[in-house]
VOGU-785060 format. One record per atom (N, C-alpha, C, O, CB): residue in one letter; y, z, x. Coordinates in steps of 0.1 Angstrom, whole numbers, plus 5000, padded with zeros to 4 digits. Glycine has a CB too. Example, Ala and Ser with C-alpha at 12.3 -4.5 7.8 and 13.67 -1.06 7.14 Angstrom:
BEGIN
A494350785132;A495550785123;A496750785132;A496750855142;A495550905113;S497850715128;S498950715137;S500050795129;S501150805134;S499450575141;
This chain:
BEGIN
X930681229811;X932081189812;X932981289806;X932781339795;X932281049807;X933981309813;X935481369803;X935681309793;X935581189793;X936881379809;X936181399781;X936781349773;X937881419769;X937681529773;X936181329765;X938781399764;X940081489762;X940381499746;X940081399740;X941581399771;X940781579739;X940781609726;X941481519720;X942281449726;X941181729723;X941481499706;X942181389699;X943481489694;X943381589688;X941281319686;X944581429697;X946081469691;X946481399681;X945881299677;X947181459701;X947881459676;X948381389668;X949181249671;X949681169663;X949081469663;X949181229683;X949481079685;X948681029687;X948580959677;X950281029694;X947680999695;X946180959690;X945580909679;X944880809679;X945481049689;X945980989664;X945480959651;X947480839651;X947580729646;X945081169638;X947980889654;X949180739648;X948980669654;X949280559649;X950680719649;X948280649668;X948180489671;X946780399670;X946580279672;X948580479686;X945780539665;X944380479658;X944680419642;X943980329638;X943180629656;X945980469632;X946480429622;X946980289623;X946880179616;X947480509619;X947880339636;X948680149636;X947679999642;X947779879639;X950380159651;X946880069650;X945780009651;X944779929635;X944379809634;X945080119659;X944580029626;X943679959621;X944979929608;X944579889598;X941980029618;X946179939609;X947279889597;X946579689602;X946179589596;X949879959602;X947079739620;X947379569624;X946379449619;X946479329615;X947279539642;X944979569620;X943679509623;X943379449607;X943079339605;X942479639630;X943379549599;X942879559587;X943879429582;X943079349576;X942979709579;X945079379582;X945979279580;X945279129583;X945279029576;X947279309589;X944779179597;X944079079603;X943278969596;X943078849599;X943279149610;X943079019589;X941578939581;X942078839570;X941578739565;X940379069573;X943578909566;X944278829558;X944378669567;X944178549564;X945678909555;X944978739580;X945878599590;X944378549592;X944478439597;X947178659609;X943278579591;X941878509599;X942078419587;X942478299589;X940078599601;X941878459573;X942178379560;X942778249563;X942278139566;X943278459550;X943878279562;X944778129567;X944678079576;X945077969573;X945978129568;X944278079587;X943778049598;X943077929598;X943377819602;X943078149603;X941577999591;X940777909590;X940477809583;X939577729586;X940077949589;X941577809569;X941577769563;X942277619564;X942377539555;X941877859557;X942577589579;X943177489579;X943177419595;X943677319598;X944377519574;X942277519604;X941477469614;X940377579622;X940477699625;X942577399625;X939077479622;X937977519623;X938077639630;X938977669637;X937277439629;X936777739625;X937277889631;X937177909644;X937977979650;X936577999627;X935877829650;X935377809667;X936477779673;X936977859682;X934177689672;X937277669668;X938777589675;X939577719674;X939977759685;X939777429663;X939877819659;X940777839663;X940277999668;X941278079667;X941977789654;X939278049673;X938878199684;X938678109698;X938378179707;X937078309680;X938877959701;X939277909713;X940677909718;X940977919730;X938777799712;X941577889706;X943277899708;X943878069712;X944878099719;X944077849690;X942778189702;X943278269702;X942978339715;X943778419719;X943178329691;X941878319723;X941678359736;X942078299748;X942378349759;X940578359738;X942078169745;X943178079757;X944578139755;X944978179766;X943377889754;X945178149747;X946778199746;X947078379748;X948078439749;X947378129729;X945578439748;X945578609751;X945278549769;X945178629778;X943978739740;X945178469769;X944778519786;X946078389793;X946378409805;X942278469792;X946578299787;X947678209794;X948878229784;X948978249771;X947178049795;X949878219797;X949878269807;X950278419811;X950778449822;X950378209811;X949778509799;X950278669809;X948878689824;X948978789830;X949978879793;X947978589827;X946778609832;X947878609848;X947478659859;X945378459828;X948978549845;X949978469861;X950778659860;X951078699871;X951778249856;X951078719851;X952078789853;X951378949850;X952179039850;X953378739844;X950278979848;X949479079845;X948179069862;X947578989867;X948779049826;X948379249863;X947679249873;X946379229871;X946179229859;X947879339881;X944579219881;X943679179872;X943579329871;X944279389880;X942379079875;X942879429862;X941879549861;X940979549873;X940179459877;X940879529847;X941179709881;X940179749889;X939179779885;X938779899883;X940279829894;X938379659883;X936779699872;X935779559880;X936079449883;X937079669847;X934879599880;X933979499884;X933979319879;X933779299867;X932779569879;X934179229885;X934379129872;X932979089864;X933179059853;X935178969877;X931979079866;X930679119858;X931079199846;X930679149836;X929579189866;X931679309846;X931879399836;X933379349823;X933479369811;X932079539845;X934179309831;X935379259827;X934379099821;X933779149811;X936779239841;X934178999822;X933278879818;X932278929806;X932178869796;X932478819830;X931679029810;X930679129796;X931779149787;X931279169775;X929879299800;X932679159787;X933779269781;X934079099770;X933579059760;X935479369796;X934979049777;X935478919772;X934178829763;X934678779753;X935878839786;X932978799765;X932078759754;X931678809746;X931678749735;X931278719757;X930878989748;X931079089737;X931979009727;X931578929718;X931879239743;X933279049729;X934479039721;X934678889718;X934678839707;X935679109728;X934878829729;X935278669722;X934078589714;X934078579702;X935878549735;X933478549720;X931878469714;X931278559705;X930978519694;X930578429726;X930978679708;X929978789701;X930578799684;X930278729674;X930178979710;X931778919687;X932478959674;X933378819666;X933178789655;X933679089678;X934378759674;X935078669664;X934278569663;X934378519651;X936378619667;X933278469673;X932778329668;X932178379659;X932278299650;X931978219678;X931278499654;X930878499644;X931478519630;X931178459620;X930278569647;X932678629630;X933178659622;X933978549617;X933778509606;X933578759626;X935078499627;X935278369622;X934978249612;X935678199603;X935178319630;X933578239615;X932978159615;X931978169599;X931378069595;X932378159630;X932078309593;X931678389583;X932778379572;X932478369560;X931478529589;X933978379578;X935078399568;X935578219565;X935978199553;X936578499577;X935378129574;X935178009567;X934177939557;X934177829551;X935177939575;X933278029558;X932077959554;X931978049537;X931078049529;X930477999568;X933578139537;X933378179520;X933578369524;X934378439517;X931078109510;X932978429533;X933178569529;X934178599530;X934878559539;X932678659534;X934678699518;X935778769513;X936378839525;X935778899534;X935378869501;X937978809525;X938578889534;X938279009537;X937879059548;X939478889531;X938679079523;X938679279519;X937279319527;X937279389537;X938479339497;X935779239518;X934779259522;X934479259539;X934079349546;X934079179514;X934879139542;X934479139561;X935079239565;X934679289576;X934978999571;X936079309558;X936979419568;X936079529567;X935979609577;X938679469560;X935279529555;X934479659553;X932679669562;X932079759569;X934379669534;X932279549558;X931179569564;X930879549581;X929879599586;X930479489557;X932179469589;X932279489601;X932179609608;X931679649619;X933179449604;X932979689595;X932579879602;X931379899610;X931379969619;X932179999591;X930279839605;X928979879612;X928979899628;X928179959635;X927879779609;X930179839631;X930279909647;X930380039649;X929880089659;X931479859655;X930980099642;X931480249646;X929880269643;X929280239653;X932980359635;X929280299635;X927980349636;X926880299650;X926080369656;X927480299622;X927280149653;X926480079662;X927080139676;X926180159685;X926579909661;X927980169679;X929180189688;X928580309695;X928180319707;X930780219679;X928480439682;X927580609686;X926380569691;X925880619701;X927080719672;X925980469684;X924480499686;X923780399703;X922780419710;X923480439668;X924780279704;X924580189719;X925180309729;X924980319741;X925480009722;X926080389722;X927080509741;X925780629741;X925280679751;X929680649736;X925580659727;X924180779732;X922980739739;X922280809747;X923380849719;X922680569734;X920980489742;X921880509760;X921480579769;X920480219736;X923380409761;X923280369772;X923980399783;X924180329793;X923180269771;X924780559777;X926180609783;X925380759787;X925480839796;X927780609770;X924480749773;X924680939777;X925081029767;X924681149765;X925980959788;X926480929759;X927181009752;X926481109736;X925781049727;X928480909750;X926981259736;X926181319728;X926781289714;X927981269713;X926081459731;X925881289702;X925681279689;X925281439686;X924181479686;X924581159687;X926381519683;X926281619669;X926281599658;X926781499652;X926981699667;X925581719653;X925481699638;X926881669631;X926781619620;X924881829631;X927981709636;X928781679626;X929381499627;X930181439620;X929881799628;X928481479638;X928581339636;X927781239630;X928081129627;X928581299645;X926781299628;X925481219617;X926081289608;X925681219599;X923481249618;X926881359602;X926881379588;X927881289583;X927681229573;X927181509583;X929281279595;X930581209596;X929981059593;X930480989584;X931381219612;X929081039598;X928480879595;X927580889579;X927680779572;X927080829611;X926780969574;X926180939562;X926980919550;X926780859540;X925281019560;X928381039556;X929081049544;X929580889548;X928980789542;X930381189543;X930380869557;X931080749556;X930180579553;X930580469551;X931880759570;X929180619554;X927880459554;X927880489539;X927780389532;X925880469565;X927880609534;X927780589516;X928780509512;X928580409505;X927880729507;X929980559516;X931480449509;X930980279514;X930980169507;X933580509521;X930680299523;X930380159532;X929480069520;X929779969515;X929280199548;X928380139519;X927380149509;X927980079493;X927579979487;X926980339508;X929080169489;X929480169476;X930280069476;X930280009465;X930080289472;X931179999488;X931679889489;X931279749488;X931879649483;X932079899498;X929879779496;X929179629499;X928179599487;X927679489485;X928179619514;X927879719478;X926979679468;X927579699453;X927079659442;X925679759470;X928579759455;X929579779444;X930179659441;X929979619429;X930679869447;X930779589449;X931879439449;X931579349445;X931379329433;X932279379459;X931579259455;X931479119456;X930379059459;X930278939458;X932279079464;X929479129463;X928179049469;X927079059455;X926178979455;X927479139485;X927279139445;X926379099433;X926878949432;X926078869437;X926579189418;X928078899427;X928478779424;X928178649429;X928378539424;X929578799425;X927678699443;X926878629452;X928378549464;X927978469472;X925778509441;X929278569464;X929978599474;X929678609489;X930278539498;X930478689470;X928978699490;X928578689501;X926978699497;X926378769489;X929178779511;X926378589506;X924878569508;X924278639518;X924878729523;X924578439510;X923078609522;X922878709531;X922678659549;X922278719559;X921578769526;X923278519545;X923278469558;X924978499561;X925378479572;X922778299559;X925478529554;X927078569558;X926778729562;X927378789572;X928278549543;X925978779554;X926278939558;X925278989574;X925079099580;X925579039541;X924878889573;X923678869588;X925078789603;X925178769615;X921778669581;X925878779593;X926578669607;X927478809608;X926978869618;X927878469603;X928378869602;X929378969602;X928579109610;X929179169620;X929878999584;X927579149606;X926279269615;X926479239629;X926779319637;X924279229611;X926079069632;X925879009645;X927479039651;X927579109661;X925278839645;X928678999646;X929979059650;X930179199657;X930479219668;X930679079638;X929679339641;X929879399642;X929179479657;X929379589661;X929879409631;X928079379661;X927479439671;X928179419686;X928179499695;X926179399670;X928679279686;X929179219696;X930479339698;X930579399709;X929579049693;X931379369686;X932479459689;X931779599695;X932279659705;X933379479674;X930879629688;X930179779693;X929779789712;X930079879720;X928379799683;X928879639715;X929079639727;X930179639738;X929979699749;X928479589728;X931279539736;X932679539736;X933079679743;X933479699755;X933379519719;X932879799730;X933279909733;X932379969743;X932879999754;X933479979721;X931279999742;X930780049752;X930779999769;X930680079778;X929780059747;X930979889770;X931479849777;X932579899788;X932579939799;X931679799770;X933479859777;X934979949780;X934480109782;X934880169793;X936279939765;X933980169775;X933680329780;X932980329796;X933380409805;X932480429768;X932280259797;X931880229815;X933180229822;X933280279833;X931080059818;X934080169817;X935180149825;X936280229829;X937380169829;X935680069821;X936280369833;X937280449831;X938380399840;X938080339851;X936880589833;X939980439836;X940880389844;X941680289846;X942780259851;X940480389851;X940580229840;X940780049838;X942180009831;X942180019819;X939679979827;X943379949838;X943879899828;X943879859814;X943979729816;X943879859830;X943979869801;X943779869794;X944179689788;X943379609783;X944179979792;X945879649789;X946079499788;X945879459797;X945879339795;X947079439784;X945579479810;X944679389821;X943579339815;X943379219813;X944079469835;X942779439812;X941279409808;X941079319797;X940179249795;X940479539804;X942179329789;X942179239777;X942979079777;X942978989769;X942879329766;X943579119789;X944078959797;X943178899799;X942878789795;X944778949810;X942478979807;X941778929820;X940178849815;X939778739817;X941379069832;X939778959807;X938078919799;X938778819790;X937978749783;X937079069788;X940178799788;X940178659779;X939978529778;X940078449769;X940878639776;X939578519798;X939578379803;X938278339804;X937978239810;X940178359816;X937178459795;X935978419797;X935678389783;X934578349781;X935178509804;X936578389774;X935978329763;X936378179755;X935678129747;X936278429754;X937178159760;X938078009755;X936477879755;X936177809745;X939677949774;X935477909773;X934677809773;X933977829766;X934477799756;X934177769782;X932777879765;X931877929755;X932077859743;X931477779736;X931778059754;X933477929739;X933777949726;X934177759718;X934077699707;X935378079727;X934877729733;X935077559731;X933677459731;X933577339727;X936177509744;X932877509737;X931477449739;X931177459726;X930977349721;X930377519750;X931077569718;X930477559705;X931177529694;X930577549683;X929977649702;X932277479695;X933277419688;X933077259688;X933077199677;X934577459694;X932877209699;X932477069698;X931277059693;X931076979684;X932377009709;X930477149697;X928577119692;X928677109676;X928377009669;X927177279698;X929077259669;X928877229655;X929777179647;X929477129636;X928477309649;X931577209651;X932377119645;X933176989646;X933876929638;X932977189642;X932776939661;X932676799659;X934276799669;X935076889667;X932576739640;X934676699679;X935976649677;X936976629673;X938076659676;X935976609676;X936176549661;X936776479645;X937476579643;X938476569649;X935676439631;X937276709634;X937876779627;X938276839637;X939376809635;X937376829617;X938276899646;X938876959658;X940676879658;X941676929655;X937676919675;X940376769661;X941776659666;X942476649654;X943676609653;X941376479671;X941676679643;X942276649625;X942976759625;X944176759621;X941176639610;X942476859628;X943376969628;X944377019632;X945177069625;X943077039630;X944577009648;X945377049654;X946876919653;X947976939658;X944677079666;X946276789645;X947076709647;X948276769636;X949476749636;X946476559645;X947576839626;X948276889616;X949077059615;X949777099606;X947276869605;X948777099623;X948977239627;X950677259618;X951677199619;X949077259646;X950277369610;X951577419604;X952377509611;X952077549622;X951277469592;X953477569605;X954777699611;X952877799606;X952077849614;X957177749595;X953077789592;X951977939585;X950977919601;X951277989611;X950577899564;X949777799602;X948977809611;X949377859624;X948677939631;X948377709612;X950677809629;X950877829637;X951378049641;X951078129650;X951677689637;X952278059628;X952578209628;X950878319625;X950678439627;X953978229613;X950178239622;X948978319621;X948178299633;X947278379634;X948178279609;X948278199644;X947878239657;X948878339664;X948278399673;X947778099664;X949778359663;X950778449673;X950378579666;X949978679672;X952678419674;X950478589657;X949578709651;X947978769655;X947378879656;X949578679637;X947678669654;X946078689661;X946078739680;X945378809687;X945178509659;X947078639680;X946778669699;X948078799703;X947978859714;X947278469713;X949178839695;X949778899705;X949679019699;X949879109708;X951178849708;X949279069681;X948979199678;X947879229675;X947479339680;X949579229669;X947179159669;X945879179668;X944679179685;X943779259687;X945579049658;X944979089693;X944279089705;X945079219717;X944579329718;X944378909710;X946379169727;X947079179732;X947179329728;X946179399731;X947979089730;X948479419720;X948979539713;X947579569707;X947279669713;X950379519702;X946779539700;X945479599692;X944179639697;X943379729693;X945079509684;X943979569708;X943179569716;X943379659729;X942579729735;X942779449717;X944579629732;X945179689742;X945079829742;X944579899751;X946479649742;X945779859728;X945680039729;X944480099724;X944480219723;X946780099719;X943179999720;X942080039713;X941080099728;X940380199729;X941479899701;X941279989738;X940879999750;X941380119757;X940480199761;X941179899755;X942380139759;X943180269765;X942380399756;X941580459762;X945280249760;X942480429744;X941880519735;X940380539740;X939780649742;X941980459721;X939980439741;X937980469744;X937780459755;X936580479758;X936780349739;X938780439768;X938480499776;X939180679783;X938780749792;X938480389783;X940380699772;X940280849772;X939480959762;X939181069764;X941580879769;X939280879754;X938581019747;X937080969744;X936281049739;X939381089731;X936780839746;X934980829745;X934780719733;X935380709723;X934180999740;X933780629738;X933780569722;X933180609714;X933480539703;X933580459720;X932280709712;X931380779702;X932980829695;X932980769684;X930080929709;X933780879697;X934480919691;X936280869684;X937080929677;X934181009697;X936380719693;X937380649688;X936880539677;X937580489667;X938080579701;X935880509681;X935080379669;X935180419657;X934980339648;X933380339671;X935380559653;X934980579635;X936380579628;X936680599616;X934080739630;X937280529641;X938980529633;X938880389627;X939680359619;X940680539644;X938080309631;X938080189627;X937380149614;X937180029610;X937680119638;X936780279608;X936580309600;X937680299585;X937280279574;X936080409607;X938980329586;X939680269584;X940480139580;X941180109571;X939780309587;X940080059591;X940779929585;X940179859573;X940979809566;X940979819595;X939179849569;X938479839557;X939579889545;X939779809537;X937179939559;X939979979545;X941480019533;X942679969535;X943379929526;X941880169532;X943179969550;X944279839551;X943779699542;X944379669532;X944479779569;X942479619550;X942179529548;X941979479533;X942279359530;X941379529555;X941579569524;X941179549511;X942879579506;X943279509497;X939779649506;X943379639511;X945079649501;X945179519507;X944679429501;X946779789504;X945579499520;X945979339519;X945979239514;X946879159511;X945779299525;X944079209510;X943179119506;X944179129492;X944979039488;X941379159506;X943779249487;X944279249475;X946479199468;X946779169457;X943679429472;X947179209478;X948279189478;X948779039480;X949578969474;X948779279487;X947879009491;X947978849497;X947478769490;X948078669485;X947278819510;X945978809487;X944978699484;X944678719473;X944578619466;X943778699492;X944578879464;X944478859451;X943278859447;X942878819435;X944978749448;X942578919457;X940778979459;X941379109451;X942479169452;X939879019481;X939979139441;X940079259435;X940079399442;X939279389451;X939179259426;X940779509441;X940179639444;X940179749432;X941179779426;X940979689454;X939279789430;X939279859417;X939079989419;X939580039429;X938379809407;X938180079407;X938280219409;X937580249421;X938180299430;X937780309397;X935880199420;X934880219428;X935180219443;X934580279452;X933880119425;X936580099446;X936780029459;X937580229460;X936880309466;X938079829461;X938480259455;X939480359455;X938080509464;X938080559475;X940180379434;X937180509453;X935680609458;X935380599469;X935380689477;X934380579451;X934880449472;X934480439488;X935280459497;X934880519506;X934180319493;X936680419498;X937680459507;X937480569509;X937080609520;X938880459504;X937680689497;X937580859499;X936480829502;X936180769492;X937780989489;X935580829509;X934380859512;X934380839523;X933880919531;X933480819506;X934980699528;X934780719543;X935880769549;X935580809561;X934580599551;X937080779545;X938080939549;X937381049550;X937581119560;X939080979538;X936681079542;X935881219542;X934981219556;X934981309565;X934681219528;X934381079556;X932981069564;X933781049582;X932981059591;X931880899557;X935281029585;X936081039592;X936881159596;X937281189607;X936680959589;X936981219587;X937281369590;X936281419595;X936281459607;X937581449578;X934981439586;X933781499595;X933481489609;X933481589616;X932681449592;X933381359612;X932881319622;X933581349634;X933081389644;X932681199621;X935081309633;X935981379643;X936481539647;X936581599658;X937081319639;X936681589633;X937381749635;X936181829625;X936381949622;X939481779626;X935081769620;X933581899618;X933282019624;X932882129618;X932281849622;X933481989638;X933382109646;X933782229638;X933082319634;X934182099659;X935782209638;X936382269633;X936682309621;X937382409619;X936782249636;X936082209610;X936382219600;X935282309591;X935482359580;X936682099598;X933882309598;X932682379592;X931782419601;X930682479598;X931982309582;X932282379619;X931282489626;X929982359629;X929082379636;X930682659614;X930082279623;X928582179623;X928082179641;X927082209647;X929081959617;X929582109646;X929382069663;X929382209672;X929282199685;X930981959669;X929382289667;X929382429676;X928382469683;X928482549692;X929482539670;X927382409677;X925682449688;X924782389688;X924182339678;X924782579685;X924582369702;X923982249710;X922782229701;X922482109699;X923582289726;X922182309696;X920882249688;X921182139679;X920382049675;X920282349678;X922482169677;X922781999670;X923081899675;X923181809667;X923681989663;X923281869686;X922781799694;X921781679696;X920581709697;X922681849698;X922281529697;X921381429702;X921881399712;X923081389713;X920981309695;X920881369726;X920881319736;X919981179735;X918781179730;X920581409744;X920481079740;X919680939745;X918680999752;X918781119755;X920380819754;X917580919755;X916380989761;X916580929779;X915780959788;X914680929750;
């Protein structure tokens, strides 16, 4: 497949992307905190797909592929993640260890796209999996914060998002908020099916009977910047320049997310958190501009191909 080089508007709207994203986790915070998470990644996908679904054209894309696209992302990444962040894991933290997509992201487009893996992209990733590394074992999870059935639900996310993307790289051309309209009408059922099964009616009807302005301003945040504008332009991005190579900006929100955590919520960030950041900056520079920066991506011997 073509890919077209990364510019300097490229890197601002991969920034404003993970500013929105990384914030995100704050508004998941409050969110959940006051109706069930299944209920409310059933509100935030019913209201991304009604009603712009009447006034948005659908995506020229297979709907098998658009429906893959929409559970990837709705059931896959948020019923889990959701559903992780009620149950106790740290805002800052979920922002960081979700990363594992960008790593999962390279490695499902090289099995099932094709797409090549240079060395300066395995290095872009070791450097950046160390900060990753220094985050998740540095923090909060000695304290026992997160257990390992939380850090097992957030992986399962991070994978659903990774397929998500590859996905979308199948899709060249594709509308970008079509696709993210459109795959939204496939997630509301699922997502409401398992909302009744493990959280019940009861608290379902308790909740929404109580719905606040906060709950309520933290769903329009979820569906119109975070889904809609976030997803929108994240989609557009991976199907111009590839997702082996847009997934490791997301590599970033992890440092939005933890200043947030830390501003909003009052989750620590300390020196170590400050280390891992530079590290996966570092491990983001590599990975993107290596070529250029030390010659790594210059010859094909460095090179992985899927088999």
């Amino acid at each position: 497949m073509n890919e077209t080089r990364i510019g300097a508007g490229t890197v601002a709207l991969s920034l404003l992307i993970a500013a929105i994203w990384g914030f995100n986790f704050v508004v998941i915070k409050v969110g959940v905190s006051s109706v069930p998470p299944l209920a409310l990644a059933t509100l935030r996908f019913f209201f991304s797909a009604i009603p712009a679904v009447f006034f948005v054209k659908r995506p020229k894309a297979p709907l098998g592929k658009i429906a893959a696209y929409g559970l990837f992302l709705g059931v896959g990444e948020f019923g889990f993640l959701f559903t992780a962040i009620k149950l106790g894991a740290p805002a800052g933290l979920s922002s960081i260890l979700l990363q594992a997509q960008a790593f999962l992201t390279a490695l499902l487009a090289a099995a099932f796209l094709g797409e090549r893996l240079r060395a300066q992209n395995l290095v872009g990733m070791a450097v950046a999996a160390l900060g990753l590394a220094f985050f998740a074992f540095g923090a909060e999870i000695g304290s026992g914060a997160l257990n390992p059935l939380l850090v097992a639900m957030i992986v399962l996310a991070a994978l659903g998002w990774a397929a998500a993307n590859v996905v979308v790289r199948n899709m060249p051309g594709t509308d970008a908020l079509g696709l993210m309209v459109w795959s939204s009408l496939f997630s509301p059922l699922p997502l409401a099916a398992l909302s009744l099964a493990f959280e019940g009616p009861g608290r379902i009807g308790a909740a929404f009977a109580e719905l606040s302005l906060l709950t309520l301003g933290a769903l329009a945040y979820l569906v119109v910047l975070s889904t809609l504008v976030g997803y929108g332009l994240w989609n557009t991005l991976i199907m111009r320049h590839g997702a082996g190579k847009i997934a490791p900006f997301s590599l970033l929100v992890p440092i939005f997310g933890l200043l947030a955590a830390s501003l909003v919520l009052h989750e620590p960030f300390r020196g170590l958190d400050a280390a891992a950041a530079a590290l996966i900056l570092a491990g983001l520079l590599v990975h993107v501009f290596g070529g250029k920066l030390g010659g790594l991506g210059g010859q094909k011997k460095g090179e992985v191909r899927s088999a």
